[in-house]
MMTF fields as JSON, N, C-alpha, C and O atoms, coordinates in Angstrom:
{
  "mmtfVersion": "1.0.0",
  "mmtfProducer": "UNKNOWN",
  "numBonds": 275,
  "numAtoms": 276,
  "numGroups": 69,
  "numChains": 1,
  "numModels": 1,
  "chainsPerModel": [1],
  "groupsPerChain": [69],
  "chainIdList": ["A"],
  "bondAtomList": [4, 2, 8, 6, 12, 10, 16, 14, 20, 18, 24, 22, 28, 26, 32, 30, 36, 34, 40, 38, 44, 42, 48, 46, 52, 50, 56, 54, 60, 58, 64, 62, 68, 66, 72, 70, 76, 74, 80, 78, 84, 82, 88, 86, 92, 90, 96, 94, 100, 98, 104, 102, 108, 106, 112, 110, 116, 114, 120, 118, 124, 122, 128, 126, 132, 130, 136, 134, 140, 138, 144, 142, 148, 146, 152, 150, 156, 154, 160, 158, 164, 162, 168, 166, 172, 170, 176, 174, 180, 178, 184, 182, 188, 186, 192, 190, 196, 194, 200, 198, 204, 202, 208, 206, 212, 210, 216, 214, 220, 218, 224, 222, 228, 226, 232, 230, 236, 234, 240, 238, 244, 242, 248, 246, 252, 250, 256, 254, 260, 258, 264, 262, 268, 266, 272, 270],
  "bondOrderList": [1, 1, 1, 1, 1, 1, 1, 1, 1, 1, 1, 1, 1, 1, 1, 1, 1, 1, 1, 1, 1, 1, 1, 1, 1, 1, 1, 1, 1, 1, 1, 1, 1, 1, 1, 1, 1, 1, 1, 1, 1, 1, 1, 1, 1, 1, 1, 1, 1, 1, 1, 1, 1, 1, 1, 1, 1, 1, 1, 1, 1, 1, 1, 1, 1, 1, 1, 1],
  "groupList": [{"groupName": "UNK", "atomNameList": ["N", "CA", "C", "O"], "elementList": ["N", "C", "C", "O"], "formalChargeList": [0, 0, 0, 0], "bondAtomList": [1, 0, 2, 1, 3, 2], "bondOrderList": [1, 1, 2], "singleLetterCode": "X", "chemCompType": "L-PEPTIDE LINKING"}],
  "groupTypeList": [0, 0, 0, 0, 0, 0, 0, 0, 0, 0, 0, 0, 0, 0, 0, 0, 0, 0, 0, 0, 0, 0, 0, 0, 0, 0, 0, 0, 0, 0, 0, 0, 0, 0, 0, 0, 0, 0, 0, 0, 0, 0, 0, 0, 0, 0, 0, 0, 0, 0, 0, 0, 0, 0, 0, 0, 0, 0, 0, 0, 0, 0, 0, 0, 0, 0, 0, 0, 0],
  "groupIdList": [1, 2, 3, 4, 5, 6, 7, 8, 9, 10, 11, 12, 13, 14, 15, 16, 17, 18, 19, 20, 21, 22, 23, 24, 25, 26, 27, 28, 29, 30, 31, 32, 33, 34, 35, 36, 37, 38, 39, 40, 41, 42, 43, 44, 45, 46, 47, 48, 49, 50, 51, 52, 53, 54, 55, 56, 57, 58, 59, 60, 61, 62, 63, 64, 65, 66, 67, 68, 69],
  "secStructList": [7, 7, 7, 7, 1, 1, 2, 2, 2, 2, 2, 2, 2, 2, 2, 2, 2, 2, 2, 6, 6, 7, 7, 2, 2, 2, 2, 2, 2, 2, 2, 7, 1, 7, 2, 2, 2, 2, 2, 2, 2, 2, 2, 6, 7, 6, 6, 7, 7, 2, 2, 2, 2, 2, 2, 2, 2, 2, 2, 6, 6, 7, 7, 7, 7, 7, 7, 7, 7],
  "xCoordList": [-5.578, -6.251, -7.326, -7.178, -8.425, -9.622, -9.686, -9.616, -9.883, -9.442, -11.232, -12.064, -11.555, -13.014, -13.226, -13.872, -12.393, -12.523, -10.879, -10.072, -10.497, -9.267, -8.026, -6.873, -9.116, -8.099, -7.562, -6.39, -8.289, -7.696, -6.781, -6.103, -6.831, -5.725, -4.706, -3.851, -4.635, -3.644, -2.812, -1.65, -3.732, -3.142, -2.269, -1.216, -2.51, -1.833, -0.123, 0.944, -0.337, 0.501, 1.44, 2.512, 1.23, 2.049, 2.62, 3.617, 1.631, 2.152, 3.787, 4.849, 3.384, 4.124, 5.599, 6.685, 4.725, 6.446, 7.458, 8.598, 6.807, 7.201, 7.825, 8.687, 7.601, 7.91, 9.306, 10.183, 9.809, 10.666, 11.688, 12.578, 11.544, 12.405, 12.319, 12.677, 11.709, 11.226, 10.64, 9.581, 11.188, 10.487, 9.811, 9.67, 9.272, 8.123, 8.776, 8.551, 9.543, 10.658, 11.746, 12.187, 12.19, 12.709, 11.584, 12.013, 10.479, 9.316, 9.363, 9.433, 9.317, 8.771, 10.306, 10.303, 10.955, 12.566, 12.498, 12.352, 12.532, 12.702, 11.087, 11.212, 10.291, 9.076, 8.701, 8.15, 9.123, 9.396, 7.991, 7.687, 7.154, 5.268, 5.935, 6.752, 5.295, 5.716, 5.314, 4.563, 6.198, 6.072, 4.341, 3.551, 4.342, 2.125, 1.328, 0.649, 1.415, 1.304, 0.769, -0.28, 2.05, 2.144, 1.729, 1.579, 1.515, 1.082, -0.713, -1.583, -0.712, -2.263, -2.849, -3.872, -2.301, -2.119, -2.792, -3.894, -1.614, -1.442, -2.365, -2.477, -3.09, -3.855, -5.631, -6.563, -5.51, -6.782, -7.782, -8.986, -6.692, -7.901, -8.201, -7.467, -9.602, -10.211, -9.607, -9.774, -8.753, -8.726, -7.684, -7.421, -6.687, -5.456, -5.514, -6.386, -5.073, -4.929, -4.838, -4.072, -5.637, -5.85, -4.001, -3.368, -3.676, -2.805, -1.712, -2.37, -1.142, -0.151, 0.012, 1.106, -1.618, -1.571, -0.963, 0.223, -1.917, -1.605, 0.292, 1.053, 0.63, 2.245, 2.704, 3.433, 2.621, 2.901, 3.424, 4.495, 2.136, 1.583, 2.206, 2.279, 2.901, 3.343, 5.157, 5.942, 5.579, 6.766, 7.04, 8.221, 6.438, 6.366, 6.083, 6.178, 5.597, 5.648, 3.923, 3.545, 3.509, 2.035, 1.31, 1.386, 0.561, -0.104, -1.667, -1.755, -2.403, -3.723, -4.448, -4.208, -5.412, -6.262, -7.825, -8.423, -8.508, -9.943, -10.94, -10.606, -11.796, -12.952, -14.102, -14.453, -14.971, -16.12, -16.554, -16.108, -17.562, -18.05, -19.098, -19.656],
  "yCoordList": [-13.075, -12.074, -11.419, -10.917, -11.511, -10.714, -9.168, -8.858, -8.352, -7.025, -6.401, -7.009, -5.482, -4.904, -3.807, -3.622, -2.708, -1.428, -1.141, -2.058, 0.287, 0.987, 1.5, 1.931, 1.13, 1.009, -0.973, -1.341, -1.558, -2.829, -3.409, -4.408, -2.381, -2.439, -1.899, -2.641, -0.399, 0.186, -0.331, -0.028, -1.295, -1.962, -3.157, -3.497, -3.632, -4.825, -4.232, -4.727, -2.653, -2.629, -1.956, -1.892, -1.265, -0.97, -1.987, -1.893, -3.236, -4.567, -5.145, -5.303, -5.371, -5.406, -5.072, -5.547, -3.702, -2.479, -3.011, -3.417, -2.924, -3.157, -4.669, -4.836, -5.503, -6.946, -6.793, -7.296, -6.172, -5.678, -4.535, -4.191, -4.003, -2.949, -1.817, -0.91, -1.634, -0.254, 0.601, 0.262, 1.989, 3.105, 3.557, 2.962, 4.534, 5.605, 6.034, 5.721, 6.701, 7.468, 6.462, 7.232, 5.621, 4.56, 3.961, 3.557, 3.941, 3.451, 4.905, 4.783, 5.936, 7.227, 7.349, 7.793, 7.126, 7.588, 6.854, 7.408, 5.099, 4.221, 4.482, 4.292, 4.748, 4.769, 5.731, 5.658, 6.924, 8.426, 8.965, 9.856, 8.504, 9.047, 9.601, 8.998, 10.822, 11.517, 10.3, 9.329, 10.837, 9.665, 10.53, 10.166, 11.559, 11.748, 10.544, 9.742, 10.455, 9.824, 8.204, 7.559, 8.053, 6.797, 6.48, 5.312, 7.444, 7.672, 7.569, 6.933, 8.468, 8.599, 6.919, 6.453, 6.335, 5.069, 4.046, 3.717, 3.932, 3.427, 3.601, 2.833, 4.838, 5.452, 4.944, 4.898, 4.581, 4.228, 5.294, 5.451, 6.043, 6.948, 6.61, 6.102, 7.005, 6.674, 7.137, 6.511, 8.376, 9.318, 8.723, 9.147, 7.499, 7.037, 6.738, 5.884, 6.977, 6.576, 5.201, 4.544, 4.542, 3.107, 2.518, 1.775, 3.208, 2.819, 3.132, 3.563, 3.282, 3.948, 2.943, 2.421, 2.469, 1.669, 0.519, 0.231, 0.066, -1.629, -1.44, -2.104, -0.619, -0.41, -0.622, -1.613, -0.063, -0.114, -1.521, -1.959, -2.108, -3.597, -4.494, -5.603, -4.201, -5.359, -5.131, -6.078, -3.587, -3.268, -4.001, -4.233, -4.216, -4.909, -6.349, -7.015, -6.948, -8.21, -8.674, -9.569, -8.047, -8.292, -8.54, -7.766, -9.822, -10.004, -9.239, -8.475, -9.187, -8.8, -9.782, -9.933, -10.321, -11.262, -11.192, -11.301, -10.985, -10.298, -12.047, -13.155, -11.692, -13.149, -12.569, -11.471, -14.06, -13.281, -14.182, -15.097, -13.147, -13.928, -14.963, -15.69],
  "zCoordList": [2.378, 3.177, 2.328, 1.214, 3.048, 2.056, 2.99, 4.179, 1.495, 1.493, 1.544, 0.871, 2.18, 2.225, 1.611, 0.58, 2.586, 2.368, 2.245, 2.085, 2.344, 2.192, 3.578, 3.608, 4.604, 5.963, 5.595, 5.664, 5.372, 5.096, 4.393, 4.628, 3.11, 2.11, 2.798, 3.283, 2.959, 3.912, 5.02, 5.293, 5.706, 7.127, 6.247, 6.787, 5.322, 4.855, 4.232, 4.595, 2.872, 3.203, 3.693, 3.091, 4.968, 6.139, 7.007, 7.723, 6.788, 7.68, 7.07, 7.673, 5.535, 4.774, 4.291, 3.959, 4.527, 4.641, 5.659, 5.437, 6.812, 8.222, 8.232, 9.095, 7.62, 7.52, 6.867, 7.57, 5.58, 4.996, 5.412, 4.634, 6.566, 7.303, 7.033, 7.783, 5.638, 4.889, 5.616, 6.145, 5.848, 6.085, 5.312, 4.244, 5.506, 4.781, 3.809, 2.64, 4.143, 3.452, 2.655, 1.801, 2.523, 1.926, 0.767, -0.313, 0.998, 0.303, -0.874, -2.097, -0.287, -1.354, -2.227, -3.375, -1.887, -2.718, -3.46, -4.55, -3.595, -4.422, -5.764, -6.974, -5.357, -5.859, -6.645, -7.743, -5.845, -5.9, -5.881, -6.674, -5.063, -4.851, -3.144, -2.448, -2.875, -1.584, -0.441, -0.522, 0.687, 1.919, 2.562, 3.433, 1.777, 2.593, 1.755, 2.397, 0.493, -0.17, 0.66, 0.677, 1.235, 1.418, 2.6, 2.961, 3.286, 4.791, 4.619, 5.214, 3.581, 3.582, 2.942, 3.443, 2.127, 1.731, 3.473, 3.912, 3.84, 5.069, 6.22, 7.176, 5.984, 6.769, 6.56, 7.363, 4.93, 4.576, 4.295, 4.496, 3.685, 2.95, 1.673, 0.826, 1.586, 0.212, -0.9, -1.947, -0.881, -2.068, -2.621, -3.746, -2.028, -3.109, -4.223, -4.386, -5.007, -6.322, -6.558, -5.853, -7.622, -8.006, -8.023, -7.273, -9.135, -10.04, -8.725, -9.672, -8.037, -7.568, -6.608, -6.394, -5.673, -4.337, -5.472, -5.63, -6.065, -7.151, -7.207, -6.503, -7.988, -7.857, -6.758, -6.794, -5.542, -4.038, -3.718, -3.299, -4.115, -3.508, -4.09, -3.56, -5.511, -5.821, -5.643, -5.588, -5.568, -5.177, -3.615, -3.356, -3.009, -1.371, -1.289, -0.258, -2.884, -3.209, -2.581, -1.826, -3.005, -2.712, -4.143, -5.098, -4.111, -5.072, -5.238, -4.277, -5.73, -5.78, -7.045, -8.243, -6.128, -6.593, -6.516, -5.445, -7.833, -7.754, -7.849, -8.271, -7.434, -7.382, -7.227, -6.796, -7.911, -8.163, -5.918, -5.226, -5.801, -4.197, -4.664, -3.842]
}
């Protein structure tokens, strides 16, 4: 899946979550980053933190793969 902007990242992983049975709240306990956090994540706001989404993504078993276009 090619990723653009930050609703795209977000939609992937909320898709993700959701694929895994994981709630919001199941996601923030194990992780321990607040479930706004993760909402706002999900939501595609710009202001998430680099380091935190990358953690997210690979806690949900998501790889991230950079290329040149």
């Amino acid at each position: 899946m090619k990723i653009n902007n930050a609703e795209e990242f977000g939609c992937a992983i909320k898709t993700r979550r959701k694929e895994l049975n994981y709630t919001q709240n199941y996601v923030a306990e194990v992780t321990g980053f607040s479930a706004s956090f993760i909402s706002n994540l999900e939501n595609g706001k710009e202001t998430a933190e680099l380091g935190k989404a990358l953690y997210l993504a690979n806690l949900l078993g998501l790889d991230i793969k950079l290329s040149e276009r």
